[in-house]
N, C-alpha and C positions, 0 to 999 in steps of 0.2 A: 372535576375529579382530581385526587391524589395522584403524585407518579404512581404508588402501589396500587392505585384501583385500574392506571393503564397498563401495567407488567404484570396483574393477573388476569384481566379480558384479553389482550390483545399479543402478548408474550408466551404460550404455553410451553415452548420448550427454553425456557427462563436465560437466553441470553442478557439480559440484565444482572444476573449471578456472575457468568461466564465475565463480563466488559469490568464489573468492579474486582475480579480477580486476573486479569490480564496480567499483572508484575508479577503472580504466581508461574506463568507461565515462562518468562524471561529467568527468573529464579530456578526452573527445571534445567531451562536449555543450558543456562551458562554452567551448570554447576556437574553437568554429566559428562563421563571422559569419553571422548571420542577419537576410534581407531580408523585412521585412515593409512590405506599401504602406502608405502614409503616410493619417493622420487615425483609425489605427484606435481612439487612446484620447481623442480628441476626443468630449466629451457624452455619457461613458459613463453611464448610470445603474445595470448591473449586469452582472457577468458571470458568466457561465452555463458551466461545462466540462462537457461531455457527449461519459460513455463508459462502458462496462462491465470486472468484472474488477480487471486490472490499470492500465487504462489511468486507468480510473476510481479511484483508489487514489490517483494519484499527484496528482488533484486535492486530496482529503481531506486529503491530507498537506500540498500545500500552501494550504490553508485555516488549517491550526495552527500549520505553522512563521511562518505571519506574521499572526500572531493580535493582536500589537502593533504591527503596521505597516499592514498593508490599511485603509485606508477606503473601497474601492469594495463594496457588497455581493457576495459571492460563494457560489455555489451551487454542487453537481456533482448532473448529472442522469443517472439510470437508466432512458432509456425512449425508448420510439419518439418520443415526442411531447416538446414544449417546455413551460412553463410558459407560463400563459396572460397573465403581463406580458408576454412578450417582445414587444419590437420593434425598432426601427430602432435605436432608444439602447442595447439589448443588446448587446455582447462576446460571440460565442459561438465556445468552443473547442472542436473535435470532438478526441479523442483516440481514437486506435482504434491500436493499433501494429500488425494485421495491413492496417487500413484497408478490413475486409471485414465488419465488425460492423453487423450488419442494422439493428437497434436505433439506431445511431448514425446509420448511412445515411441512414435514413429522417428521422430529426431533423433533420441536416441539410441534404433538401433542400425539409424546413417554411422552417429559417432562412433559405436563399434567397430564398424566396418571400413572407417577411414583410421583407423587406430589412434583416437584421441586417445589423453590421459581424462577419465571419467568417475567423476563422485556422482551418486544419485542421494536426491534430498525427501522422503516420503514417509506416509503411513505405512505404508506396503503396497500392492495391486500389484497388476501387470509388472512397474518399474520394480519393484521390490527384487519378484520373479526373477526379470530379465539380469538382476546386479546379481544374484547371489546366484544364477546358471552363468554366469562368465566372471563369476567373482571379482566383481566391480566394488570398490568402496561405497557403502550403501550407511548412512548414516539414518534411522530410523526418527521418526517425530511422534512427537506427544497425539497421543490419539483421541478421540470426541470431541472435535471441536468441528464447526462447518469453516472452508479453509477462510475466507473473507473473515472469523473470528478468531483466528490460529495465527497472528501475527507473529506474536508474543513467541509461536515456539519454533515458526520457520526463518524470522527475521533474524532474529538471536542466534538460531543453529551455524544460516551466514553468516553469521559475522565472524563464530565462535573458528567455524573452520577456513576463513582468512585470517585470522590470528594463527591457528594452529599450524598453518604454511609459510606463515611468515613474509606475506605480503602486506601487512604492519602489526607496528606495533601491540601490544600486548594492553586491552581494553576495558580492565576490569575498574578499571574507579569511575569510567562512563557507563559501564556497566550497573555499577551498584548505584550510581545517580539515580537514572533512569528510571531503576526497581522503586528507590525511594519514592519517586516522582509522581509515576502511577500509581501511585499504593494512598499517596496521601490524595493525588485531584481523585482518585476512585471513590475515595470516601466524601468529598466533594460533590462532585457527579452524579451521587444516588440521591441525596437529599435534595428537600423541595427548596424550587425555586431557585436552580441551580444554574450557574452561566449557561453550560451548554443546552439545557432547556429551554432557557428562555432563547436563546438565537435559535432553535428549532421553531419554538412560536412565533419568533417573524418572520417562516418564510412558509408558511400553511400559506396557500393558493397561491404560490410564487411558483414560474421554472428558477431556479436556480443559476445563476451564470459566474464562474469561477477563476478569476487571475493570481497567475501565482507567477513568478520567478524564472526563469528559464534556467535550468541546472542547477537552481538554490533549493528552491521548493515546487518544482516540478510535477517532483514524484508523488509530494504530501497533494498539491492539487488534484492531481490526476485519482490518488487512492479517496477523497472528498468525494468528487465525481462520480465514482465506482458506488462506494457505500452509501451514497444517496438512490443509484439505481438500484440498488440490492436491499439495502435496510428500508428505506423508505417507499418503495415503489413508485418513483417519478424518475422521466428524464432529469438529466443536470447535462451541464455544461461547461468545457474547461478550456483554457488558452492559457499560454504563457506572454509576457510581456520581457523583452522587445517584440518577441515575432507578430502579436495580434496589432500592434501600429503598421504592423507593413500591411495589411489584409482587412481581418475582423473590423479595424476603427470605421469603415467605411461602410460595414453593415448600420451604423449605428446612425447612420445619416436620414434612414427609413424609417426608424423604430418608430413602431402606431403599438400603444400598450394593450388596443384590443385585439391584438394578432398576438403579444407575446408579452404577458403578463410577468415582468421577469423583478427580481431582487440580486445586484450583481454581486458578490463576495470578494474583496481584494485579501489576501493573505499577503502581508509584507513581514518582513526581515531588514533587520538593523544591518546586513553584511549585505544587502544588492549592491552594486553598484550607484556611483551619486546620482547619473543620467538615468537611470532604471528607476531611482525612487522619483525624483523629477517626472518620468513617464506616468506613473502611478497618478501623484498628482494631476496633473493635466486631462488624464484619459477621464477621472474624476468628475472634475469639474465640469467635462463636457460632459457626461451620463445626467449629472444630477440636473443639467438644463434641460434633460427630457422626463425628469420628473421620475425618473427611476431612485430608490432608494442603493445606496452604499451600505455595506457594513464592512467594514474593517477587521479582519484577525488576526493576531499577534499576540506573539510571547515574550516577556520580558525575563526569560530566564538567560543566565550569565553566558552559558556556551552557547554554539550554532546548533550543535547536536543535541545538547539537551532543548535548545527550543523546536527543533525540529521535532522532536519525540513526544515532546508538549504536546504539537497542535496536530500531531496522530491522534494522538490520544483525546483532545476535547475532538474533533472533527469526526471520528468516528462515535463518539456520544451524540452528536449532535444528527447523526442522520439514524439514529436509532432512536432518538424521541423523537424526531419529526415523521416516523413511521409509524409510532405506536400514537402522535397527537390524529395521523391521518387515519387512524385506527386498521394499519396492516401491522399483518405478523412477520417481524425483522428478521426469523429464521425461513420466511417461504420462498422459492424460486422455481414457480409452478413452468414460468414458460422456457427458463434453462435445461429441467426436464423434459418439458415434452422437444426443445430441438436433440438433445442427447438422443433418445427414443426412437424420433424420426432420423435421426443421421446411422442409428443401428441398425432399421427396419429396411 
């Protein structure tokens, strides 16, 4: 079959539209003026982005993209509760893009209560609510999209309001990179017989197992990982390198391929460190004496951040065709419903 004969069986609510207009989405966020009340980056001591998902993603990511620039310490939190530095001198940003994420909810209306300075990042819901009954800088996000497709408009919205604080610099010519970037691999991307398709058809009856960087490209592995569980419906699997030599390498002393048919994904960058790329090698070499296949991913674009942006952008194509080659629908997440439901009931 054609891509088009598998994005109209198996795609019904057409996120294949949605993934080749993603720079549309980065083009909203950057380009709308956003009021947030004033003193909120007065006497920060650290900020705190707390969210789940997708929302939460888009924190990690930009924790990396500005790994040379941030000096404010910055975290993203996964959980009902806050760290127990928090306080008044905290930044805390709720992201939730349905704005109904329990976990985050409940976070926070700790952070009210401890008198953080607080931005909320959402469609609306509950957070929406809670900002505008204690008039909390409440910065609104592009709505229809499911959030794991909504990068584009909560990723960008972060960045847009660390620029607007002035915790750096002023980001509009990586900005307009970026737009270009996705706009031209989108158009790439849909057509047959396209990179990230074809790396999707080598890994039909593979688990997946995924190395990435440790604080380089971390975050892009980890979000790989994510949109393979969600786009594609399969486990995946992620580790960072150096940490998987102290631990993980020692699983690999067992590997029998009839217990764990796997295809492992190295994601490298030209900025790791020398010993880090030397570990890549190595760890290599031993996989492929167990007959396990490598693939290699990388981008040869000129900056860090625009190859980071790159290989968001093929890696989330790739685990949306390798859903629709597995013939699942890349919008369904029947059993994240039904634990919502049951954690209501």
């Amino acid at each position: 079959m054609e891509i088009k004969d598998y994005v109209s069986k198996y795609d019904p609510e057409n996120q294949f539209e949605v993934m080749i207009k993603y720079y549309e989405q980065v083009q909203n966020a950057w380009s709308r003026k956003l009021e947030l009340t004033d003193n909120l980056s007065e006497n920060i001591s650290n900020i705190i982005i707390t969210g789940l998902g997708g929302s939460a993603i888009a924190g990690d990511l930009l924790r990396e993209f500005l790994k040379d620039e941030l000096k404010t310490p910055l975290i993203v939190n996964r959980n009902y509760s806050l760290p127990k530095f928090t306080d008044q001198n905290s930044l805390c940003i709720f992201s939730s893009y349905s704005g109904n994420t329990e976990e985050t909810v409940e976070a926070l209306e700790t952070a009210i209560n401890i008198g953080c300075k607080i931005i909320c990042v959402t469609t609306g819901g509950k957070i929406g609510e809670i900002a505008k009954q204690n008039n909390i800088s409440y910065v609104q996000l592009e709505k229809g999209y499911q959030p794991r497709y909504a990068l584009g408009t909560s990723y960008f919205t972060l960045l847009k309001i660390f620029t607007l604080l002035k915790f750096i610099t002023n980001q509009d010519d990586i900005v307009n990179a970026i737009i270009n970037l996705w706009k031209n691999k989108g158009e790439k991307f849909s057509q047959e017989d396209n990179k990230a398709f074809n790396y999707a058809r080598n890994l039909i009856g593979y688990i997946p197992v995924i190395y990435s960087g440790a604080d380089i490209t971390s975050a892009l592995g980890n979000r790989f990982k994510c949109q393979i569980n969600e786009n594609s419906k399969l486990n995946a699997y992620h580790n960072v390198i150096p940490e998987m030599n102290h631990n993980e390498i020692i699983g690999w002393e067992t590997y029998e391929s009839e217990q764990f048919k796997t295809v492992v994904l190295n994601i490298l960058d030209q900025s790791y460190h020398s010993q880090v790329k030397k570990r890549f090698e190595i760890i290599s070499d031993l996989i492929k004496k167990l007959k396990v296949e490598i693939i290699t991913i990388e981008s040869n674009e000129t900056s860090f951040k625009l190859r980071l942006m790159d290989l968001i952008y093929l890696t989330d194509w790739i685990s949306y065709y390798l859903g629709i080659l597995r013939g699942k629908d890349p919008s369904e997440i029947d059993n994240i419903k039904f634990l919502k439901n049951a954690l209501a009931s």
